[in-house]
C-alpha positions, 0 to 999 in steps of 0.5 A: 479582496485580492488578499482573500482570493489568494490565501482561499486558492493556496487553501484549496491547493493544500487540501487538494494535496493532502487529499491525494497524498494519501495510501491505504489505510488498511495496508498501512494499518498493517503493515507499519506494526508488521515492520515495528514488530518484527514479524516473519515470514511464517508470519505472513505465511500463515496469515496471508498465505503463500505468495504470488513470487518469490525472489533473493535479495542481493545482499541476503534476505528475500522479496515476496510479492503479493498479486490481489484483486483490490476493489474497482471504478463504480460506475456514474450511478455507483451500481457496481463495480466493473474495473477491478484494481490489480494491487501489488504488495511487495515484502522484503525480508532481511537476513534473519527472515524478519520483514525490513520494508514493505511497498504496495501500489495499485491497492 
């Protein structure tokens, strides 16, 4: 029965980690192919529009931020939401202006 206990609470444990280790699957979606595929900076000019800021990277190349206004905390009764989220997407563009990495939190 010990046993049992044990194995069920390191079950439990994993699940809980595996549930909270997760990103955003949209953004993920989104930007993993980017990445992949070497999409530019007129790209995601023209799809997601200007950025919020703009800056150089040491060693050529540039950061683009994305400010947006992501979803909220409902409410006990799930009646609407009242805190929206403040979400940050940052894109880092190399040398020849295609994206070379990408971070996002908050979203």
């Amino acid at each position: 029965m010990r046993q049992t206990g044990s194995f069920l609470g390191w079950a439990f444990g994993l699940l809980l980690v595996a549930g909270c280790g997760g990103g955003n699957p949209y953004l993920d979606a989104t930007l993993k192919p980017a990445e992949l595929q070497g999409k530019d900076k007129a790209w995601f000019e023209k799809n997601w529009g200007a950025p919020s800021g703009k800056a150089p990277r040491f060693f050529g190349g540039e950061t683009w931020t994305y400010f947006r206004i992501a979803g909220g905390t409902s409410s006990r009764f799930g009646d609407f939401n009242y805190t929206p989220n403040q979400c940050q997407i940052t894109l880092k563009f190399g040398k020849d202006e295609k994206l070379e990495d990408s971070s996002y939190s908050g979203c």
